[in-house]
N, CA, C and O atoms as a Tripos MOL2 file, in Angstrom:
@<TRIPOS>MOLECULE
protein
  220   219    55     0     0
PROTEIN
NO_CHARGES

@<TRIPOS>ATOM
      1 N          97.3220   74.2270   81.4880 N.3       1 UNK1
      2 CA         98.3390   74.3300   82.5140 C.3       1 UNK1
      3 C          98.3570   75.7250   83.1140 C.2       1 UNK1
      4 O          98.0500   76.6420   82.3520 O.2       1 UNK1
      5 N          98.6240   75.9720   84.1760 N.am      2 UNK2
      6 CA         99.1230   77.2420   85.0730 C.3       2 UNK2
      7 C         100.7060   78.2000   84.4550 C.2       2 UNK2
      8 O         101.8300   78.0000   83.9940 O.2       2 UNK2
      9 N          99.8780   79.1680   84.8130 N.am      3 UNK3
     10 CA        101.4190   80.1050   84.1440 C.3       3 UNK3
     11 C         101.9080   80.6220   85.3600 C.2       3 UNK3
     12 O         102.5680   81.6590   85.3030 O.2       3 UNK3
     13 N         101.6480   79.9420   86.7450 N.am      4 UNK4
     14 CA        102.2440   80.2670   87.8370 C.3       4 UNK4
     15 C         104.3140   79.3700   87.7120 C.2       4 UNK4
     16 O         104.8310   78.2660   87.8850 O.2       4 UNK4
     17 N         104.6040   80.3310   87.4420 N.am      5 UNK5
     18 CA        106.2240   79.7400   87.4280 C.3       5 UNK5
     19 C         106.3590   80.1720   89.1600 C.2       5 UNK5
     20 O         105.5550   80.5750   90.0010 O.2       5 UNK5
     21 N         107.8870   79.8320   89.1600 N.am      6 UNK6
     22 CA        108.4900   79.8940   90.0920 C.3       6 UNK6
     23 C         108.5060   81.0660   90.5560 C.2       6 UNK6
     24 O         107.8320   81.5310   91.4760 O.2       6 UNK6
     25 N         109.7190   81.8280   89.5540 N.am      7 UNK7
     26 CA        109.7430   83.3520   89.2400 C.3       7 UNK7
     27 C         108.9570   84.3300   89.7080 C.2       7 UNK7
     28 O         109.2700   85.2880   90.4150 O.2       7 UNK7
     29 N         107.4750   83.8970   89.0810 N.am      8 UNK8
     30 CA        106.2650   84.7930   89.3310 C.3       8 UNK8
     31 C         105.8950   84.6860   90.7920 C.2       8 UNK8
     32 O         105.8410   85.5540   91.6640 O.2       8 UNK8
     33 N         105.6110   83.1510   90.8300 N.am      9 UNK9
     34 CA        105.6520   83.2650   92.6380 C.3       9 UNK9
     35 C         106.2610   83.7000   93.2840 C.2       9 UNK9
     36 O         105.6340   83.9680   94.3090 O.2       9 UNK9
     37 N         108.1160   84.2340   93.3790 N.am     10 UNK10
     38 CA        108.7610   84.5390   93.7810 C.3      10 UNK10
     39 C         109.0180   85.8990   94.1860 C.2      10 UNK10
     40 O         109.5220   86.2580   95.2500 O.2      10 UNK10
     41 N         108.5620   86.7260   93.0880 N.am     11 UNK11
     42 CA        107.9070   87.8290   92.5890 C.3      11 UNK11
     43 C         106.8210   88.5610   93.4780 C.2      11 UNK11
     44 O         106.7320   89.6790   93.9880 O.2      11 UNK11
     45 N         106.0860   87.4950   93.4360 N.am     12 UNK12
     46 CA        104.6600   88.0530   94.1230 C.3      12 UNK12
     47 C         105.0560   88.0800   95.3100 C.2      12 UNK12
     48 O         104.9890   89.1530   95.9090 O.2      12 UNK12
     49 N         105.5460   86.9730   95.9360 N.am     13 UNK13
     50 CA        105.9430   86.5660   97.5970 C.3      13 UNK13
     51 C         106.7850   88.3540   97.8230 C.2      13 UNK13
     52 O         106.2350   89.3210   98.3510 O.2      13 UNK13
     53 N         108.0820   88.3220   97.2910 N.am     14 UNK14
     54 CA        108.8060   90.0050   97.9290 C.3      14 UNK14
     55 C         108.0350   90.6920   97.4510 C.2      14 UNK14
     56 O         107.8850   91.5990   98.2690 O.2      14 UNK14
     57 N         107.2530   90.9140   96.4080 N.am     15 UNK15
     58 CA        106.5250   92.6240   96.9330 C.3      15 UNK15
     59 C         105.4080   92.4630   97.7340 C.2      15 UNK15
     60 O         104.9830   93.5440   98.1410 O.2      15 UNK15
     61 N         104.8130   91.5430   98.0860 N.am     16 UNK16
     62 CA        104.2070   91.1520   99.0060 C.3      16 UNK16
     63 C         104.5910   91.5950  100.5140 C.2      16 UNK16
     64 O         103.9870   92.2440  101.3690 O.2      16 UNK16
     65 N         105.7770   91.0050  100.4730 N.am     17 UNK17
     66 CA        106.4230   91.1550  101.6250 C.3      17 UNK17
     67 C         106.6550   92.7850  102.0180 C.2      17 UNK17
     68 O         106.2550   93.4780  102.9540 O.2      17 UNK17
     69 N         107.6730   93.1040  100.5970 N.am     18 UNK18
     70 CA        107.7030   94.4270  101.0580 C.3      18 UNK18
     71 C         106.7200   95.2130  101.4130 C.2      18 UNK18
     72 O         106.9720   96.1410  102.1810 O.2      18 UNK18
     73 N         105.4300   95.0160  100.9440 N.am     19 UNK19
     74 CA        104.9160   96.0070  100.9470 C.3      19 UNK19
     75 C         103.9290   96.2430  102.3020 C.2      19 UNK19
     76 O         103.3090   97.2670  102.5930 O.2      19 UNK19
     77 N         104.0150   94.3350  103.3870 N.am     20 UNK20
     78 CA        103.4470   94.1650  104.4940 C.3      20 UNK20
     79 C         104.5810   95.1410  105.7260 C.2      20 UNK20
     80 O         104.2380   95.9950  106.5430 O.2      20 UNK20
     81 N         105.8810   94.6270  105.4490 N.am     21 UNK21
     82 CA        106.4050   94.8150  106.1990 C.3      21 UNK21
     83 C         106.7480   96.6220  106.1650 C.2      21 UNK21
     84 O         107.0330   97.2290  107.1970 O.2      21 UNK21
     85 N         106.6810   97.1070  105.1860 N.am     22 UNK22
     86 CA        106.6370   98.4000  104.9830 C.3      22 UNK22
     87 C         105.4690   98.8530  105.7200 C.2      22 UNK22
     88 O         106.0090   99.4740  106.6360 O.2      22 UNK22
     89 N         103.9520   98.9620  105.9540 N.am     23 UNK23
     90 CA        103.2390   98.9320  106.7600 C.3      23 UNK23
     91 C         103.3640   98.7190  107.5380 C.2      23 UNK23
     92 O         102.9290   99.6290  108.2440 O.2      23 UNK23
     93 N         103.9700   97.5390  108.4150 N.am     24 UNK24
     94 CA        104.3570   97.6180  109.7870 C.3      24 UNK24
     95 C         105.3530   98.6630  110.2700 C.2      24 UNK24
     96 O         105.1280   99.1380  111.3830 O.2      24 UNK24
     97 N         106.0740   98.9530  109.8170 N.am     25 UNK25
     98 CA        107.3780  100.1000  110.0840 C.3      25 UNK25
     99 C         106.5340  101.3760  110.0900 C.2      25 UNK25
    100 O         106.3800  101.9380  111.1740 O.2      25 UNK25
    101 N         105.9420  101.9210  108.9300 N.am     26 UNK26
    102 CA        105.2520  102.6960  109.1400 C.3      26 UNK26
    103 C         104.1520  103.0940  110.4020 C.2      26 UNK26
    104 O         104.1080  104.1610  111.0150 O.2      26 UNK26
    105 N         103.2620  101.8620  110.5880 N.am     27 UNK27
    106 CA        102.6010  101.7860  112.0860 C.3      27 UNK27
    107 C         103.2350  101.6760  113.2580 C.2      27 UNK27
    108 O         102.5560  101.5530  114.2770 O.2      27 UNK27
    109 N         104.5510  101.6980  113.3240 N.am     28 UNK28
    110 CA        105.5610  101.6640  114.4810 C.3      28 UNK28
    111 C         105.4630  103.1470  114.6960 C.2      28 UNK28
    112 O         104.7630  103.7180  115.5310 O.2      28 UNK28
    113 N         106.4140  103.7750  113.6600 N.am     29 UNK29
    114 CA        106.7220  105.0330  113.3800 C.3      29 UNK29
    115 C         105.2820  106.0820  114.0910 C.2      29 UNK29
    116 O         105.3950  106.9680  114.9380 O.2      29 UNK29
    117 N         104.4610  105.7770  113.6560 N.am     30 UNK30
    118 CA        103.4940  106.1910  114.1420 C.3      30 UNK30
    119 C         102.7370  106.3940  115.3380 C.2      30 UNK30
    120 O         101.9820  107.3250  115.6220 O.2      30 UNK30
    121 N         103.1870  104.9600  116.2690 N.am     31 UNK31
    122 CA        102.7780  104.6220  117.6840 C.3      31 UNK31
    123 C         103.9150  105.2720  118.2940 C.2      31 UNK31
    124 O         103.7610  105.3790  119.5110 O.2      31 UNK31
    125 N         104.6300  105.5800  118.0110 N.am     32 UNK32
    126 CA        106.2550  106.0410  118.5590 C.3      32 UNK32
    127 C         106.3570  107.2560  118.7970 C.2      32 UNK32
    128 O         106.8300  107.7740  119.8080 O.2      32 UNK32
    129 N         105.5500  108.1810  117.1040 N.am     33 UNK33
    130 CA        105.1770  109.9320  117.5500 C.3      33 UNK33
    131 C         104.0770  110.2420  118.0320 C.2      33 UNK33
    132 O         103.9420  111.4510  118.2200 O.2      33 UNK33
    133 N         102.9650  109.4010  118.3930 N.am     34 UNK34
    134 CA        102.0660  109.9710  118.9660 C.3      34 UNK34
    135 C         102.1500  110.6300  120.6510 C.2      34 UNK34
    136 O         102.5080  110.1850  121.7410 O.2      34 UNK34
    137 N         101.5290  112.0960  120.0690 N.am     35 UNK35
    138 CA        101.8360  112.8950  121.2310 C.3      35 UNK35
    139 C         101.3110  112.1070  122.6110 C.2      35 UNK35
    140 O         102.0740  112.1270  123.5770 O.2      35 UNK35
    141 N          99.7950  111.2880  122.7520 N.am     36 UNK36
    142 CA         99.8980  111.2050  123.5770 C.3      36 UNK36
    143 C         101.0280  110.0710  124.3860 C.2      36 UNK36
    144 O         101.0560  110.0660  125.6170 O.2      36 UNK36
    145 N         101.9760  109.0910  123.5490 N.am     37 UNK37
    146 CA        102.6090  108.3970  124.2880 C.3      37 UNK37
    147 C         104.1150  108.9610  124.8490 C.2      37 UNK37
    148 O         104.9660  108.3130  125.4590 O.2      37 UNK37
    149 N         104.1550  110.4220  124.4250 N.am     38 UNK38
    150 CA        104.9210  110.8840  124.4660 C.3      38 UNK38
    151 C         105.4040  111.1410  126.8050 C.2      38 UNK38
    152 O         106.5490  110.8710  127.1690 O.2      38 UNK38
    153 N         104.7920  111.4230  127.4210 N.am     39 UNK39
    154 CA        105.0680  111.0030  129.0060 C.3      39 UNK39
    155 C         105.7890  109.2140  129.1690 C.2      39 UNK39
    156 O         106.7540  108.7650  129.7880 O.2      39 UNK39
    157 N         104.7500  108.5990  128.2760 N.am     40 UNK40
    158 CA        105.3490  107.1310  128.4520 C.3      40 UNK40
    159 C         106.5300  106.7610  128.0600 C.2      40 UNK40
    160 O         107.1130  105.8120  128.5840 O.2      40 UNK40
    161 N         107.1580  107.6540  126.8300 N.am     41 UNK41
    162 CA        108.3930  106.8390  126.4180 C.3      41 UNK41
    163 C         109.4200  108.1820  127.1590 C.2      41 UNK41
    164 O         110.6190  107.9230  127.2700 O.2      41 UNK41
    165 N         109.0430  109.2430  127.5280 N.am     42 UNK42
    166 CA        109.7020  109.8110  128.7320 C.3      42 UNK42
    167 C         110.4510  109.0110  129.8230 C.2      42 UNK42
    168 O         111.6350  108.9710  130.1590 O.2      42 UNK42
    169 N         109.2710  108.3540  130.2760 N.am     43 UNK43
    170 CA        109.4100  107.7930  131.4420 C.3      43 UNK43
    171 C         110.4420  106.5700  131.1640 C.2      43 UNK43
    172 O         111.4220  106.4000  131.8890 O.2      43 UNK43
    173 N         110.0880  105.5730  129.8480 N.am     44 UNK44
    174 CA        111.1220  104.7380  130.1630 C.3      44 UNK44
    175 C         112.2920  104.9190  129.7180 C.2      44 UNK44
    176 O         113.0070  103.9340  129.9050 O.2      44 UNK44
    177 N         112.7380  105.6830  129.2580 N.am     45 UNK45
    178 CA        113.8290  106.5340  129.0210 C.3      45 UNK45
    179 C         114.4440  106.8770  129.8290 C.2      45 UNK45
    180 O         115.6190  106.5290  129.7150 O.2      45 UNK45
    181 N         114.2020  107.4710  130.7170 N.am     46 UNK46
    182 CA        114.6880  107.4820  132.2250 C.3      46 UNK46
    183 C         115.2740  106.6070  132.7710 C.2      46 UNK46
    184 O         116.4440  106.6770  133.1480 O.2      46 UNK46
    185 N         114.0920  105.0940  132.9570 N.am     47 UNK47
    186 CA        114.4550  104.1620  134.0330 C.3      47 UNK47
    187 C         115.7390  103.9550  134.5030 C.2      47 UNK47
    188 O         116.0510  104.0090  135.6930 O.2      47 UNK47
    189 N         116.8140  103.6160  133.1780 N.am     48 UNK48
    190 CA        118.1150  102.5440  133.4040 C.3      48 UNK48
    191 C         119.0910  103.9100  134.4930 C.2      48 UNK48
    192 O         120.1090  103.6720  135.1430 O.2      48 UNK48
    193 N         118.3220  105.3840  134.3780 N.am     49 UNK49
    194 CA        119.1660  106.2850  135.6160 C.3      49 UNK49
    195 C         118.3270  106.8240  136.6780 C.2      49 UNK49
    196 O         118.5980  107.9260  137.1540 O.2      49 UNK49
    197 N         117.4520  106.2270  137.0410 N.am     50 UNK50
    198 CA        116.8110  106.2560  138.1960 C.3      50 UNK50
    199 C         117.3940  105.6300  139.7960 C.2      50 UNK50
    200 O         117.5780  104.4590  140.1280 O.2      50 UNK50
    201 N         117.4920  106.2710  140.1970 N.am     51 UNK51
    202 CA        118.4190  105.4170  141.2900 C.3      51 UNK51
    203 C         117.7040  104.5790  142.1620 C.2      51 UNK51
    204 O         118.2790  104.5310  143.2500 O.2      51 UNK51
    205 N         116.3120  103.6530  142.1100 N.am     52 UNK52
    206 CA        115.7740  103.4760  143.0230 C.3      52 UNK52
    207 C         116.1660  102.2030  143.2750 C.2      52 UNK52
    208 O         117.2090  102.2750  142.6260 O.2      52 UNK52
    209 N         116.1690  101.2850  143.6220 N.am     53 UNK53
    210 CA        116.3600   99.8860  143.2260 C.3      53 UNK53
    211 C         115.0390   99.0580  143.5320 C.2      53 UNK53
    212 O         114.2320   99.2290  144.4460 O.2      53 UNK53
    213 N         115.0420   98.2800  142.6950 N.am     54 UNK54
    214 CA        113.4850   97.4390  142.4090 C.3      54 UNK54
    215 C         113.8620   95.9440  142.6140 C.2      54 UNK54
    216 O         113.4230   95.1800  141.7550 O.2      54 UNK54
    217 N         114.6290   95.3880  143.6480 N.am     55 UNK55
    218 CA        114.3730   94.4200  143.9890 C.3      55 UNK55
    219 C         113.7080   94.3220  145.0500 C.2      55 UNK55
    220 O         113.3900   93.2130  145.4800 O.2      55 UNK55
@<TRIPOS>BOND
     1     1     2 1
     2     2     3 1
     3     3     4 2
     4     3     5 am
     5     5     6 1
     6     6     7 1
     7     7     8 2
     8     7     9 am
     9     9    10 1
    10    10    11 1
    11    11    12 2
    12    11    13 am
    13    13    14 1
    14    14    15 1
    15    15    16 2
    16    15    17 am
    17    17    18 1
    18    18    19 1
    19    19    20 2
    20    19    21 am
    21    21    22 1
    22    22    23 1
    23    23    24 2
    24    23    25 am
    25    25    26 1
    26    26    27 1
    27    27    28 2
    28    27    29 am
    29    29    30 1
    30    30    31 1
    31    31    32 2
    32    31    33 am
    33    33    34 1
    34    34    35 1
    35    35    36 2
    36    35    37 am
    37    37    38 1
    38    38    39 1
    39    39    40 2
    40    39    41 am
    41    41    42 1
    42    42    43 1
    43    43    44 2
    44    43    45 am
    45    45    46 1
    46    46    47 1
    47    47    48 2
    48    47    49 am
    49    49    50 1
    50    50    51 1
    51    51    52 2
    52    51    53 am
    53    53    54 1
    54    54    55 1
    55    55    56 2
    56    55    57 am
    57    57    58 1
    58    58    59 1
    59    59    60 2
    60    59    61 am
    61    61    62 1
    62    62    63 1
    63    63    64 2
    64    63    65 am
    65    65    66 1
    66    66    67 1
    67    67    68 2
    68    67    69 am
    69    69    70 1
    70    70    71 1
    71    71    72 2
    72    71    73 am
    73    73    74 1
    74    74    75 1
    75    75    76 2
    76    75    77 am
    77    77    78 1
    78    78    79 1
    79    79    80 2
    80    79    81 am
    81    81    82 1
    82    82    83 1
    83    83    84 2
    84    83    85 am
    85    85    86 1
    86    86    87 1
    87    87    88 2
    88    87    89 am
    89    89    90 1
    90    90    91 1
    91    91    92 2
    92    91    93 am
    93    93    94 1
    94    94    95 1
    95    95    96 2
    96    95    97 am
    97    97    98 1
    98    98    99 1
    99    99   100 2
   100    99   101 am
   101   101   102 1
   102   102   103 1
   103   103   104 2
   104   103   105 am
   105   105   106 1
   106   106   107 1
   107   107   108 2
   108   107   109 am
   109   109   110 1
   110   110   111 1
   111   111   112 2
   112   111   113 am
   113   113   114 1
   114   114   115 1
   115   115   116 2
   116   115   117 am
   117   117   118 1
   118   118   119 1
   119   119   120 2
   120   119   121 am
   121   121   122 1
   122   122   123 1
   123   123   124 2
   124   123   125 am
   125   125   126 1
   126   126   127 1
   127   127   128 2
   128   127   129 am
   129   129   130 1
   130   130   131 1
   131   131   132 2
   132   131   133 am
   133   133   134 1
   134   134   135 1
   135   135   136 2
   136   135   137 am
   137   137   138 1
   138   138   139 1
   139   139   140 2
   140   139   141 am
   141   141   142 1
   142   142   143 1
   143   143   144 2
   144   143   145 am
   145   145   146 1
   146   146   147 1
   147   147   148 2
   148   147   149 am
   149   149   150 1
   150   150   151 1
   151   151   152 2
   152   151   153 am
   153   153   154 1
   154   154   155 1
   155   155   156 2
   156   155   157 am
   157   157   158 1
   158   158   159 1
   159   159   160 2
   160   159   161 am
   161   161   162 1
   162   162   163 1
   163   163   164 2
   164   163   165 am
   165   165   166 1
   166   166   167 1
   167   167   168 2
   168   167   169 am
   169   169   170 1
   170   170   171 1
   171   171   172 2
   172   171   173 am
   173   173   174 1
   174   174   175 1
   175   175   176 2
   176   175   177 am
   177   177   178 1
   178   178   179 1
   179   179   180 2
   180   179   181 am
   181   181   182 1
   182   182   183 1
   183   183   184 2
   184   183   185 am
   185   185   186 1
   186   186   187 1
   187   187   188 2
   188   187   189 am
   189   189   190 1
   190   190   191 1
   191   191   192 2
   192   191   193 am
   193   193   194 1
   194   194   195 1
   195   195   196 2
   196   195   197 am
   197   197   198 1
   198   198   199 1
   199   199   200 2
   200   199   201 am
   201   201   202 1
   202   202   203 1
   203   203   204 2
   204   203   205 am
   205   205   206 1
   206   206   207 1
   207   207   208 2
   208   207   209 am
   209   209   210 1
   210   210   211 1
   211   211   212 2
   212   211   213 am
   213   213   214 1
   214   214   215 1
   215   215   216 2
   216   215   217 am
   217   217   218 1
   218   218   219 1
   219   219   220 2
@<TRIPOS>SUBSTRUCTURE
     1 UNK1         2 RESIDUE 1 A UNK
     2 UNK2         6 RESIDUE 1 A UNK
     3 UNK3        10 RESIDUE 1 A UNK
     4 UNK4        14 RESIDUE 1 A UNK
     5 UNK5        18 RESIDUE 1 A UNK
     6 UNK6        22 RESIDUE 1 A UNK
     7 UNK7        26 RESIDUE 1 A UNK
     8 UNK8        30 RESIDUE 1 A UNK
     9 UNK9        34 RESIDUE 1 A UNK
    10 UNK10       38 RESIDUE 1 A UNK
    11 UNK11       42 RESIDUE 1 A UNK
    12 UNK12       46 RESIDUE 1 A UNK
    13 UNK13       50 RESIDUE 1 A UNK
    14 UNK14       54 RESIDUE 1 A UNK
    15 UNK15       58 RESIDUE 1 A UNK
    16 UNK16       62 RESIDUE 1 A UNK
    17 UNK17       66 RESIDUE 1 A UNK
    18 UNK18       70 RESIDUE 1 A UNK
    19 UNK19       74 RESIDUE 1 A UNK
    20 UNK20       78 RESIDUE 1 A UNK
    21 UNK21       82 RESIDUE 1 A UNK
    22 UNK22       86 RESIDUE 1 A UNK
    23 UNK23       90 RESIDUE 1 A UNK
    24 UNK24       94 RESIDUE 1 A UNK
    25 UNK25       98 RESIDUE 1 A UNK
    26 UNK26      102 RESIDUE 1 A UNK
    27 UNK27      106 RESIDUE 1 A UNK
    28 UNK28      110 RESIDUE 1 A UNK
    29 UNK29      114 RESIDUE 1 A UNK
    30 UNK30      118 RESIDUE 1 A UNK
    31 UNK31      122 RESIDUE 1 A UNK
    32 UNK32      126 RESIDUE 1 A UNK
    33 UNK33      130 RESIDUE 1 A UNK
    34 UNK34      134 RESIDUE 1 A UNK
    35 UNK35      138 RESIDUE 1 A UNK
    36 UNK36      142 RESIDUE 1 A UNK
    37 UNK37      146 RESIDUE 1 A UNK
    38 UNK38      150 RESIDUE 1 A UNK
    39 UNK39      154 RESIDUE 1 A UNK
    40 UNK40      158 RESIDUE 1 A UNK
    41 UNK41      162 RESIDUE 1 A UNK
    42 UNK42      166 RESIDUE 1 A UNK
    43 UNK43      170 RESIDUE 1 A UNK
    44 UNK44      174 RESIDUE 1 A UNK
    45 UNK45      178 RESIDUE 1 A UNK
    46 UNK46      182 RESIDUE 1 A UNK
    47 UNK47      186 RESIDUE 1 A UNK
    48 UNK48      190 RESIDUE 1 A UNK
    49 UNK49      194 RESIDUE 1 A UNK
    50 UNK50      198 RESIDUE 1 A UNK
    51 UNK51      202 RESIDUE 1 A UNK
    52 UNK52      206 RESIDUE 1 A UNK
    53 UNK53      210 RESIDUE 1 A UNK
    54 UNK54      214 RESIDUE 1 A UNK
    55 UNK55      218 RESIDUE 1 A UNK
């Protein structure tokens, strides 16, 4: 028989998880300080007081 219990699966599944989704946050974090996107998130930062209107 298998010594896969519930438990263990259960187990495996959250640090699993944590440890994907922890990598993603981290690769956010990362795309977010890079100097060069740094003009881009300037810019949309701006938008919502830009007075132009875009319709």
């Amino acid at each position: 028989m298998s010594d896969l219990s519930y438990e263990t699966v259960a187990r495996f599944a959250q640090q699993g998880g944590l440890i994907y989704f922890g990598l993603i946050f981290l690769a956010g974090c990362v795309y977010a300080l890079l100097p060069s996107k740094k003009a881009e998130f300037k810019h949309a930062a701006r938008m919502p007081l830009d007075d132009e209107e875009l319709l």
